[in-house]
N, CA, C and O atoms as a GROMACS GRO file, in nm:
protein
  524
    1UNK      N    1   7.330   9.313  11.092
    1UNK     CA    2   7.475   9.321  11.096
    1UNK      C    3   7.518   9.454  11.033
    1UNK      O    4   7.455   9.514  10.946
    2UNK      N    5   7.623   9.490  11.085
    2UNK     CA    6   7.653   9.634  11.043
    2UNK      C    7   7.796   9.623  10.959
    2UNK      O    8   7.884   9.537  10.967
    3UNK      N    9   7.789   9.725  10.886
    3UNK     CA   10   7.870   9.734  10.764
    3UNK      C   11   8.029   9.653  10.803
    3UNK      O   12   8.106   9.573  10.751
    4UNK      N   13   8.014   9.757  10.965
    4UNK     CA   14   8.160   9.754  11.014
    4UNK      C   15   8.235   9.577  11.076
    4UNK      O   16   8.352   9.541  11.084
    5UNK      N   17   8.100   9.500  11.109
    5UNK     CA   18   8.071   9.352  11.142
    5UNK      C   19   8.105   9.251  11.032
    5UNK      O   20   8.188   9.160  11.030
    6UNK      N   21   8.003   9.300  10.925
    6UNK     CA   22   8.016   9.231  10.798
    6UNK      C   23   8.185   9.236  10.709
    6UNK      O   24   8.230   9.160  10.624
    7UNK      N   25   8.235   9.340  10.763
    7UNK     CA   26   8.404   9.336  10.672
    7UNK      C   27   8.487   9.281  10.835
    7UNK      O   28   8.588   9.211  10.829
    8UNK      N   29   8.454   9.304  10.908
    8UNK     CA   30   8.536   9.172  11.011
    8UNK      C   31   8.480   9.051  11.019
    8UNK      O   32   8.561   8.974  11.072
    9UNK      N   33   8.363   8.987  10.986
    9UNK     CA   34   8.349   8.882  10.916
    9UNK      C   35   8.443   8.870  10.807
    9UNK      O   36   8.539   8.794  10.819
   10UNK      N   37   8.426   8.936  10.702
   10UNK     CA   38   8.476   8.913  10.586
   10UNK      C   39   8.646   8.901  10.588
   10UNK      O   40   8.706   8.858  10.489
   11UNK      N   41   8.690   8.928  10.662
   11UNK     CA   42   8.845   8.955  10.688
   11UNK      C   43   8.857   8.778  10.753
   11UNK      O   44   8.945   8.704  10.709
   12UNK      N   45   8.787   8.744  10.829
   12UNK     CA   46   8.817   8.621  10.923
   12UNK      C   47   8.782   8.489  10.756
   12UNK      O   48   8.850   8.390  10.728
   13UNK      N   49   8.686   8.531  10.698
   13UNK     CA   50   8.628   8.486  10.569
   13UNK      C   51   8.763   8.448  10.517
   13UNK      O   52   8.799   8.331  10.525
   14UNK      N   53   8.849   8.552  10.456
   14UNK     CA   54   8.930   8.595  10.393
   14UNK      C   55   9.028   8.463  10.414
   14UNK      O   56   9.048   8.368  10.337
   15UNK      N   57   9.099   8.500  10.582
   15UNK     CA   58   9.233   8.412  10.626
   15UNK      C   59   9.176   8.284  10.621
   15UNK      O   60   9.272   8.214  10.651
   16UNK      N   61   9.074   8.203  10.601
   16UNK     CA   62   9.003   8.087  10.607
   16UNK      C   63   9.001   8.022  10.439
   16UNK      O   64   9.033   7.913  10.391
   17UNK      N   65   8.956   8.126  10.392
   17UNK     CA   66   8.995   8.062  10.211
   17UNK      C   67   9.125   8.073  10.193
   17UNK      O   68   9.151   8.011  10.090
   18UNK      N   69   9.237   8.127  10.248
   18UNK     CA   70   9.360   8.164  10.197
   18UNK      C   71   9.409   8.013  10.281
   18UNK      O   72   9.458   7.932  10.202
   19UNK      N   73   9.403   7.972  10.404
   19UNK     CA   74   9.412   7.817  10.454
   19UNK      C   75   9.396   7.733  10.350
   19UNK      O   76   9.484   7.661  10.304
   20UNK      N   77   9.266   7.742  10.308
   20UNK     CA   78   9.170   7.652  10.230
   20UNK      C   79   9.272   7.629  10.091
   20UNK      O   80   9.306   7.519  10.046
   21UNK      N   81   9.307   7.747  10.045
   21UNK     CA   82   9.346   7.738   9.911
   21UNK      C   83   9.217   7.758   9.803
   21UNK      O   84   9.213   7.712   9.689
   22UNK      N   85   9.125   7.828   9.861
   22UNK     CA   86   9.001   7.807   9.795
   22UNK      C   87   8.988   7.892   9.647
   22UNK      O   88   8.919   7.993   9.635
   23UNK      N   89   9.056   7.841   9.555
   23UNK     CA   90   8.971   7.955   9.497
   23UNK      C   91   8.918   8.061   9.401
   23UNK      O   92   8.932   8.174   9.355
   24UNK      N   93   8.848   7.947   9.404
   24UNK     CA   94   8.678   7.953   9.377
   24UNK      C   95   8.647   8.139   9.494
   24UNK      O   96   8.630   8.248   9.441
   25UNK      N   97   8.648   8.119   9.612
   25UNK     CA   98   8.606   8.232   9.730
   25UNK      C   99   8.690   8.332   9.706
   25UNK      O  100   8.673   8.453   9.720
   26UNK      N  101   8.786   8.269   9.667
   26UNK     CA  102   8.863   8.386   9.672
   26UNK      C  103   8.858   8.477   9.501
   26UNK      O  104   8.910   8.589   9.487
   27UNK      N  105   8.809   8.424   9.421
   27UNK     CA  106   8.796   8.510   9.308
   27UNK      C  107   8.665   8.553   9.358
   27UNK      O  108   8.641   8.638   9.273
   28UNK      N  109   8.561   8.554   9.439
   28UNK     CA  110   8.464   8.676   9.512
   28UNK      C  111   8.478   8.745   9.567
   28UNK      O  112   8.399   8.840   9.564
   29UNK      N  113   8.625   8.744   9.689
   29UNK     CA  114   8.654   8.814   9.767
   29UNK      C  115   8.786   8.939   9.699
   29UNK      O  116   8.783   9.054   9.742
   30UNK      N  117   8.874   8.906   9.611
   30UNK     CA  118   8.903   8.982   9.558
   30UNK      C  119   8.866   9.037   9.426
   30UNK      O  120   8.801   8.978   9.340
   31UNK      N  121   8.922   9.178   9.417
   31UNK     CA  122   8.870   9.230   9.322
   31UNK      C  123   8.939   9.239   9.190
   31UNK      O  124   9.053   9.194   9.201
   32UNK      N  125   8.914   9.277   9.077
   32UNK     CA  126   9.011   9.257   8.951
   32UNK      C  127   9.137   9.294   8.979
   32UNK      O  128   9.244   9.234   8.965
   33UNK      N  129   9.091   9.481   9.052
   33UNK     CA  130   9.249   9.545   9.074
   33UNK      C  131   9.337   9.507   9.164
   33UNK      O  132   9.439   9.574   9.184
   34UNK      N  133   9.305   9.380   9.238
   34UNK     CA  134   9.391   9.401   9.383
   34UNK      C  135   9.496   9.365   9.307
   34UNK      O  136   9.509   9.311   9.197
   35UNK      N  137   9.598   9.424   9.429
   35UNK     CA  138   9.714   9.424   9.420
   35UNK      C  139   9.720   9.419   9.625
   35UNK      O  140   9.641   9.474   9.702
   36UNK      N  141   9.856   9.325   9.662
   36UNK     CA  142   9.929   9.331   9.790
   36UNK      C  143  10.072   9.411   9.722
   36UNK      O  144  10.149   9.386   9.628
   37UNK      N  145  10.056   9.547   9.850
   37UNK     CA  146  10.173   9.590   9.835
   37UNK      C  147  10.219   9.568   9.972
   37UNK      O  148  10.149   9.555  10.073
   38UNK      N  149  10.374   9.565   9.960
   38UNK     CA  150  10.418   9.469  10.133
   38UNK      C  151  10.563   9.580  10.100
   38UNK      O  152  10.605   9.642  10.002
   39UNK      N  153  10.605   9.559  10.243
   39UNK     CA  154  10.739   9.699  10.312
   39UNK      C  155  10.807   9.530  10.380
   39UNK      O  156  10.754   9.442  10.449
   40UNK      N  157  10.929   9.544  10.327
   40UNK     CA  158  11.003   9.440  10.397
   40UNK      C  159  11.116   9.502  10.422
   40UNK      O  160  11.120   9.596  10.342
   41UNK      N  161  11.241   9.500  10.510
   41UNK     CA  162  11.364   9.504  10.508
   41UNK      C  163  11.462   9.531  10.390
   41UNK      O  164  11.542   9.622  10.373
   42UNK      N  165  11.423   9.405  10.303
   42UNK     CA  166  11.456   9.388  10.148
   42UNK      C  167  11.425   9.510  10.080
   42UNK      O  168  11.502   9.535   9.988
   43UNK      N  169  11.328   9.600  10.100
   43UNK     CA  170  11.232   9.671  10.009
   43UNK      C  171  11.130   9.669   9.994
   43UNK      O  172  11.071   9.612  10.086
   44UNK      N  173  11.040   9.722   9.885
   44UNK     CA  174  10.896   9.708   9.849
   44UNK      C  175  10.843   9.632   9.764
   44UNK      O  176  10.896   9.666   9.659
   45UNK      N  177  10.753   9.527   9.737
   45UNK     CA  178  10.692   9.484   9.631
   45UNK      C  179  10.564   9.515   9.647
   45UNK      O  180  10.517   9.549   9.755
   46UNK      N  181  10.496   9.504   9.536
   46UNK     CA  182  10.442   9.546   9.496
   46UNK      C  183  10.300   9.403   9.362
   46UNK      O  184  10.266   9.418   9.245
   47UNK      N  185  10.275   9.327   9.430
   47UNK     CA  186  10.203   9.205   9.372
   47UNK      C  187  10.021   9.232   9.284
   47UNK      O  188   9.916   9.246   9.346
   48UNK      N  189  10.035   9.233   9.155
   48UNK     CA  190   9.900   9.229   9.102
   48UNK      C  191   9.801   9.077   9.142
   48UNK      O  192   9.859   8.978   9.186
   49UNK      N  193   9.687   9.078   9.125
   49UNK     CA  194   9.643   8.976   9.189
   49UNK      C  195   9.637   8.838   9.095
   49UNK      O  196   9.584   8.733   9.133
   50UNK      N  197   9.686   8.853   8.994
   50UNK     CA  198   9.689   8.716   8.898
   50UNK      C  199   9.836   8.649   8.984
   50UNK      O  200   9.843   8.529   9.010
   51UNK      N  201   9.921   8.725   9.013
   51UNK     CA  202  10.084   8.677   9.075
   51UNK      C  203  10.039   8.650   9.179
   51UNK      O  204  10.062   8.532   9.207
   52UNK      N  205   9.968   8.718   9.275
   52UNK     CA  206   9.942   8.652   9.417
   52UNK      C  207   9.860   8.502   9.388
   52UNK      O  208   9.919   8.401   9.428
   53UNK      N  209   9.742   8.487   9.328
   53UNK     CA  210   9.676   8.393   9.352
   53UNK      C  211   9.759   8.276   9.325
   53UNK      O  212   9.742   8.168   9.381
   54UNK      N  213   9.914   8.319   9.173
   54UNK     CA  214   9.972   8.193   9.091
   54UNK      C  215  10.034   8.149   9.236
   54UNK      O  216  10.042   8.027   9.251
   55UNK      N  217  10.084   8.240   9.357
   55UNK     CA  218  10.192   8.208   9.424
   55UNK      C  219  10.100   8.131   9.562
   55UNK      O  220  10.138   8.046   9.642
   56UNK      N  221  10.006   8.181   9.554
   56UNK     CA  222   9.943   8.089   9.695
   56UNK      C  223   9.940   7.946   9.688
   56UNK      O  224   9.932   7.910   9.806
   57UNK      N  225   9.942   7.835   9.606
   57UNK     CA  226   9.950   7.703   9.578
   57UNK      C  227  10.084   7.661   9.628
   57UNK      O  228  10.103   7.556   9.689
   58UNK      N  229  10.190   7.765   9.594
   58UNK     CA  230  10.327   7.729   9.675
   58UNK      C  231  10.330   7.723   9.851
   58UNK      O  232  10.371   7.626   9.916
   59UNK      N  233  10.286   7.824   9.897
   59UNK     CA  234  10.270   7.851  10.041
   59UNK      C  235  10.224   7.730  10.122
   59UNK      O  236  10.113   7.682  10.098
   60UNK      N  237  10.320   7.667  10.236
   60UNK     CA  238  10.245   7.571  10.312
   60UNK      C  239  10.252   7.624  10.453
   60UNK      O  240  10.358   7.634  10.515
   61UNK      N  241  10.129   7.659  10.500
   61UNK     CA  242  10.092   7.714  10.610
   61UNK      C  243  10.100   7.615  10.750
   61UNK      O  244  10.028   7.519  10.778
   62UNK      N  245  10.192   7.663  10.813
   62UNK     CA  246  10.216   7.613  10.961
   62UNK      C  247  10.109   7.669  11.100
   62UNK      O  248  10.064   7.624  11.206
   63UNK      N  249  10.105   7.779  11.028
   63UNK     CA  250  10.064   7.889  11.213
   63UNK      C  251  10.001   7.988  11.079
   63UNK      O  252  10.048   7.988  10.966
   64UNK      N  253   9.864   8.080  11.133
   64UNK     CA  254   9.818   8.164  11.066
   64UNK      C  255   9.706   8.179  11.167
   64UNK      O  256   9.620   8.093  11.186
   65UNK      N  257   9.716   8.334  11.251
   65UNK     CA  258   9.677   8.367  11.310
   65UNK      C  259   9.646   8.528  11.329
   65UNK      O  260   9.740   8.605  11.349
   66UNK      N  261   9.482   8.585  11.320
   66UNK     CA  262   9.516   8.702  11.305
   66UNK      C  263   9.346   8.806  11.409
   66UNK      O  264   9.234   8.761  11.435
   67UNK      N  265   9.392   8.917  11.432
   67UNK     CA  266   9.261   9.028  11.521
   67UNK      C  267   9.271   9.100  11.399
   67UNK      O  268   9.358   9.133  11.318
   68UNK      N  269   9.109   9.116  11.424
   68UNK     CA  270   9.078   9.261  11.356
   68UNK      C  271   9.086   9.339  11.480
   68UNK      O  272   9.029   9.323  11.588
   69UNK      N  273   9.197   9.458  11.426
   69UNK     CA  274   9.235   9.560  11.532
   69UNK      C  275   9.127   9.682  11.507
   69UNK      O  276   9.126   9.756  11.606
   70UNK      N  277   9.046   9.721  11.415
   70UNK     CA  278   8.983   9.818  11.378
   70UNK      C  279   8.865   9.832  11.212
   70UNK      O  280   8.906   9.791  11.104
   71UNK      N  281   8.820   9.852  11.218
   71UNK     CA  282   8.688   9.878  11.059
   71UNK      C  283   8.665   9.973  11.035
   71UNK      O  284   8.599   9.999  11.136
   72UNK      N  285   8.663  10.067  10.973
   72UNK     CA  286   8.612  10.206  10.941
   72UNK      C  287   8.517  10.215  10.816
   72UNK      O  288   8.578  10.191  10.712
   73UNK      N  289   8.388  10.242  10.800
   73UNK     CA  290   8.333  10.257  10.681
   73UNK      C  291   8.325  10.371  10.646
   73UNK      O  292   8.336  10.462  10.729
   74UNK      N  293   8.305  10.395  10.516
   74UNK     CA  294   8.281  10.600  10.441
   74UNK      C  295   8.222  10.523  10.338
   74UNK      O  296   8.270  10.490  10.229
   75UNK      N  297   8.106  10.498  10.389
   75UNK     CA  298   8.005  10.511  10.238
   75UNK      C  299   7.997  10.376  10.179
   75UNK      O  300   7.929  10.288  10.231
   76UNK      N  301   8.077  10.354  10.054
   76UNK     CA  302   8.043  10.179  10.022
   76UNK      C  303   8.223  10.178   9.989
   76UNK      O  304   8.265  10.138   9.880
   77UNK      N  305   8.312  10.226  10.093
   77UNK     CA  306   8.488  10.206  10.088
   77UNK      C  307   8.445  10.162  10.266
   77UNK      O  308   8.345  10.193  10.330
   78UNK      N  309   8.555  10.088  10.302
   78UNK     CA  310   8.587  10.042  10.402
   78UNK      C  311   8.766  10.027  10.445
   78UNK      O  312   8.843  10.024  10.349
   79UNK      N  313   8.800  10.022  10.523
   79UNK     CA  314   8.936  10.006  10.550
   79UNK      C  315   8.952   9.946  10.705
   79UNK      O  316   8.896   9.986  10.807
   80UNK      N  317   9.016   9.873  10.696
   80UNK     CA  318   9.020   9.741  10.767
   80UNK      C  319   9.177   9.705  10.851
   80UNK      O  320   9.268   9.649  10.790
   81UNK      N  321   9.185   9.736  10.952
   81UNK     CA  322   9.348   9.731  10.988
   81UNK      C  323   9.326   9.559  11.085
   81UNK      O  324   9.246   9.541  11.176
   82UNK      N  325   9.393   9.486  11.045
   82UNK     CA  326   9.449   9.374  11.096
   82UNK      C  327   9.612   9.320  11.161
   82UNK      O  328   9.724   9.355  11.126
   83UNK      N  329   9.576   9.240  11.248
   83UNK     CA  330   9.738   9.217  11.305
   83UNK      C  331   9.719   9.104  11.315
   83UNK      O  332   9.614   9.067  11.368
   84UNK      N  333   9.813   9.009  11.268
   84UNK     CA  334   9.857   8.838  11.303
   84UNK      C  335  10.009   8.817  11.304
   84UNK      O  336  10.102   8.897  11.317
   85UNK      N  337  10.004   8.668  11.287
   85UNK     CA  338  10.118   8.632  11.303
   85UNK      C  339  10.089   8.494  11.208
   85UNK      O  340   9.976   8.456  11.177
   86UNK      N  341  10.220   8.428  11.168
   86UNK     CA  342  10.237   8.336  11.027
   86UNK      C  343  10.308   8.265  11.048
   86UNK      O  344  10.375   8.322  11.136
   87UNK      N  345  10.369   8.132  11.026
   87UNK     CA  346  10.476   8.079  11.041
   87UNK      C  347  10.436   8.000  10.864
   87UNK      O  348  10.328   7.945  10.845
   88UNK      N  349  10.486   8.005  10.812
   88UNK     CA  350  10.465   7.901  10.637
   88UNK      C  351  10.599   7.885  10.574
   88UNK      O  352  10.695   7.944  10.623
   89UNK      N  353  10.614   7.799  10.455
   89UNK     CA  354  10.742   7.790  10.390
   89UNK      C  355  10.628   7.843  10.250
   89UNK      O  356  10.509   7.831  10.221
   90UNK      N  357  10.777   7.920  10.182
   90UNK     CA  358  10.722   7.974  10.096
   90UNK      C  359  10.852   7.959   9.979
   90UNK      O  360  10.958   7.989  10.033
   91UNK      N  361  10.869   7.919   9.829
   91UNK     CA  362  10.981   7.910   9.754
   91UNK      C  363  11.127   7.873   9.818
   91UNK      O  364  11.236   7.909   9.774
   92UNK      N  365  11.104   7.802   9.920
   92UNK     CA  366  11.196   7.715   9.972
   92UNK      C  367  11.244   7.751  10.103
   92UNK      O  368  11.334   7.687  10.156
   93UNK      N  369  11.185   7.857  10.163
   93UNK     CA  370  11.226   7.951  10.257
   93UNK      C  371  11.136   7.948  10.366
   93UNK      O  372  11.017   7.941  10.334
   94UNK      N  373  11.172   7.953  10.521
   94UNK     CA  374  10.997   7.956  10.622
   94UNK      C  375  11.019   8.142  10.658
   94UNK      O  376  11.118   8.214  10.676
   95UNK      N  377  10.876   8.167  10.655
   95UNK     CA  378  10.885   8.257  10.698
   95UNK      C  379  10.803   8.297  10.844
   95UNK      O  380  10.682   8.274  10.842
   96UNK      N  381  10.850   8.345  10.950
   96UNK     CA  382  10.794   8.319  11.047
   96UNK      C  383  10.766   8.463  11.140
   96UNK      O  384  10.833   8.503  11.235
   97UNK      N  385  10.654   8.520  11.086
   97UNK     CA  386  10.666   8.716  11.143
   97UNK      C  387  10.542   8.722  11.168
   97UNK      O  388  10.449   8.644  11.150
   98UNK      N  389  10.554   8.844  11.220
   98UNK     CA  390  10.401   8.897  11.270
   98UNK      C  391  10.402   8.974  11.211
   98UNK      O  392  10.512   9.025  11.189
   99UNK      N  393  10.256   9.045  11.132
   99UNK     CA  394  10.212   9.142  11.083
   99UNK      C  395  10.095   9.207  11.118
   99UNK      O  396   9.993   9.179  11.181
  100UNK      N  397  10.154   9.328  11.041
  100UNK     CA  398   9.970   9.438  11.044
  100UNK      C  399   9.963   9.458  10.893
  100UNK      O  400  10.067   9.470  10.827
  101UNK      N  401   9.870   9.462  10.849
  101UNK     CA  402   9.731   9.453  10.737
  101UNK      C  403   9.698   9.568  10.735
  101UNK      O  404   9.652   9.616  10.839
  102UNK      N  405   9.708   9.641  10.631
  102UNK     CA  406   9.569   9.743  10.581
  102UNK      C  407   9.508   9.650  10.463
  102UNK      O  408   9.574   9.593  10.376
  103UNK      N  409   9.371   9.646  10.478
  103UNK     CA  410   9.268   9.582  10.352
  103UNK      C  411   9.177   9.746  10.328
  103UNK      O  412   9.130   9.830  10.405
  104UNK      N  413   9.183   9.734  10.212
  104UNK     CA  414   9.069   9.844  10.150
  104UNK      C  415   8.998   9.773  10.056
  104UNK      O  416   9.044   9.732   9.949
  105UNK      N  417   8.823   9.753  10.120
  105UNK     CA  418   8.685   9.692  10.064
  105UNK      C  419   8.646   9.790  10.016
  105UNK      O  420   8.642   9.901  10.069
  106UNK      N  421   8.611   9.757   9.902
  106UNK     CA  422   8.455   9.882   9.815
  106UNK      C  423   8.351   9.760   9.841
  106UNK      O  424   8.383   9.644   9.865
  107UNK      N  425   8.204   9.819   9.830
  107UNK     CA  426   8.137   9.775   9.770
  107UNK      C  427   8.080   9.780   9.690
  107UNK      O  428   8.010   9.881   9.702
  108UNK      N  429   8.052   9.712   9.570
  108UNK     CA  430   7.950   9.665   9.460
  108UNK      C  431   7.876   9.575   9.433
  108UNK      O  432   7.837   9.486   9.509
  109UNK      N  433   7.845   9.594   9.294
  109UNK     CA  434   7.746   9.464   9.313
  109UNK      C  435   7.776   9.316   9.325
  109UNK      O  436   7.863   9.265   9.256
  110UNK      N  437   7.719   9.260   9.396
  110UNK     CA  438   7.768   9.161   9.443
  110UNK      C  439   7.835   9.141   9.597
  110UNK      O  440   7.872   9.044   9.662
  111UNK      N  441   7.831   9.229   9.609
  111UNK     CA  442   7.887   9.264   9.770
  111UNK      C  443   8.015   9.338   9.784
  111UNK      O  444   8.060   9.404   9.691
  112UNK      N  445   8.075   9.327   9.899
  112UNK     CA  446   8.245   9.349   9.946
  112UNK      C  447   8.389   9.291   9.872
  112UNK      O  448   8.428   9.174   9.867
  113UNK      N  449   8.427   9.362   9.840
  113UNK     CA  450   8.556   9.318   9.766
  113UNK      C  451   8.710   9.400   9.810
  113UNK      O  452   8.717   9.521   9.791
  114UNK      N  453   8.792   9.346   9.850
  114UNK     CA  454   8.936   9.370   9.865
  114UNK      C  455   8.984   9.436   9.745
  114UNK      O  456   8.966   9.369   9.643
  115UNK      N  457   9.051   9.571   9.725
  115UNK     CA  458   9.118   9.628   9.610
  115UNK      C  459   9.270   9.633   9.635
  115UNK      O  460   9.369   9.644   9.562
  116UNK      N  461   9.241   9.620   9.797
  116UNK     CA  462   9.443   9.697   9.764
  116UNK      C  463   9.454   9.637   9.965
  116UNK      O  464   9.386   9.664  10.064
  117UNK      N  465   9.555   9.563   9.945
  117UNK     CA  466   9.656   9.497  10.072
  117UNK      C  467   9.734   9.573  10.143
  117UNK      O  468   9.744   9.632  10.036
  118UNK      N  469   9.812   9.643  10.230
  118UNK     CA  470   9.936   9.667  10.239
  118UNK      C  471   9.996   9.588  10.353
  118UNK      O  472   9.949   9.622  10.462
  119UNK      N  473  10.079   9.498  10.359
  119UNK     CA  474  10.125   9.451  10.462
  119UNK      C  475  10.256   9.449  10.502
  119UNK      O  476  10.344   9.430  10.418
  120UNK      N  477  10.285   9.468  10.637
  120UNK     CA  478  10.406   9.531  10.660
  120UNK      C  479  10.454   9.419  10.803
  120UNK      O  480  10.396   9.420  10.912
  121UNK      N  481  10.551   9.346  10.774
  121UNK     CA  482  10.610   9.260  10.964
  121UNK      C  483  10.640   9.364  11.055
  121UNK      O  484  10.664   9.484  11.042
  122UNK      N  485  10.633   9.293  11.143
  122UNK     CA  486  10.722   9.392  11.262
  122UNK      C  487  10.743   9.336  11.378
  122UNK      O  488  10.656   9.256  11.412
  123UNK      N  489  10.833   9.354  11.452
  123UNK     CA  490  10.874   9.283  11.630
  123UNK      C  491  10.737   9.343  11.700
  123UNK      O  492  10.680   9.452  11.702
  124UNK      N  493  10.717   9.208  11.757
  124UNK     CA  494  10.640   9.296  11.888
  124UNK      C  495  10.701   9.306  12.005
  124UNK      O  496  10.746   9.201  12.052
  125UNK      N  497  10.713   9.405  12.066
  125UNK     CA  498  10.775   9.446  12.213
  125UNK      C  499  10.757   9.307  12.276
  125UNK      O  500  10.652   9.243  12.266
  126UNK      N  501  10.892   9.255  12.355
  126UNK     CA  502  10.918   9.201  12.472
  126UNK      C  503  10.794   9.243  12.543
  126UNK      O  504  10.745   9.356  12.554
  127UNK      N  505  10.738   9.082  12.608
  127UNK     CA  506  10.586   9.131  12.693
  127UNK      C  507  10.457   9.107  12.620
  127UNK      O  508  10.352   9.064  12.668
  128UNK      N  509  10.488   9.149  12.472
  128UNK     CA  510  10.302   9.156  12.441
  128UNK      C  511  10.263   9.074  12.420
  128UNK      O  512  10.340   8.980  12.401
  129UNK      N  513  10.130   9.052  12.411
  129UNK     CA  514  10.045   8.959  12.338
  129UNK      C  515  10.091   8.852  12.263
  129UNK      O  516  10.105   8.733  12.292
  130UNK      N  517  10.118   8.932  12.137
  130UNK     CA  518  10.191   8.915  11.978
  130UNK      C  519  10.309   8.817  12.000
  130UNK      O  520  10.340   8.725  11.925
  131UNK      N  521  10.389   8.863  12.154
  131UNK     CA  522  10.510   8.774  12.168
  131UNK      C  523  10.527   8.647  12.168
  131UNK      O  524  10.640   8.600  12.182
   0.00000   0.00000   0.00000
């Protein structure tokens, strides 16, 4: 399996413990520093990974669906562009968008690890896929 296989595994890995609520997997799959930084309408936030993990127990997932659109490796960094789509209630609110994903993996010991998220919604054109 090749580097570029093993982090689109690991990405499909990823949306499967985040279902799960797992985690146990998910303190392997991320790393101390992650942080999700997200571009909304609203603005920017900006989430360290102790706040993401407190907030995933809230999230009840309806629809969670996602392609790896691309993998790039340089060495033991990886960067990972993904596109899905979500439907969940989240702090009392549903939220129901499609997104694209940047994930940035290092590796160390122990394997592949997520440092840094960026996720951003967006319309997909009348017609596509995504629609």
């Amino acid at each position: 399996m090749t580097d570029s296989d093993e982090i689109e595994a690991l990405e499909h890995r990823f949306a499967e413990v985040i279902l799960a609520k797992d985690m146990a997997q998910l303190e392997t799959l991320l790393a101390p520093e992650y942080r999700l930084v997200g571009v909304r309408s609203t603005g920017t936030s900006d989430m360290p990974r102790d706040a993401w993990l407190a907030a995933l127990p809230g999230m009840v997932f309806h629809r969670f669906e996602l392609s790896v659109a691309s993998v790039e490796v340089f060495g033991d960094t990886a960067l990972a562009a993904v596109q899905g789509s979500w439907a969940l209630d989240f702090n009392g609110r549903r939220i129901d968008e499609s997104f694209y994903v940047t994930d940035i993996w290092v590796r160390r010991e122990g394997g592949w690890r997520i440092v840094r998220r960026h996720s951003s919604p967006y319309q997909p054109a009348a017609g596509s896929p995504a629609s």
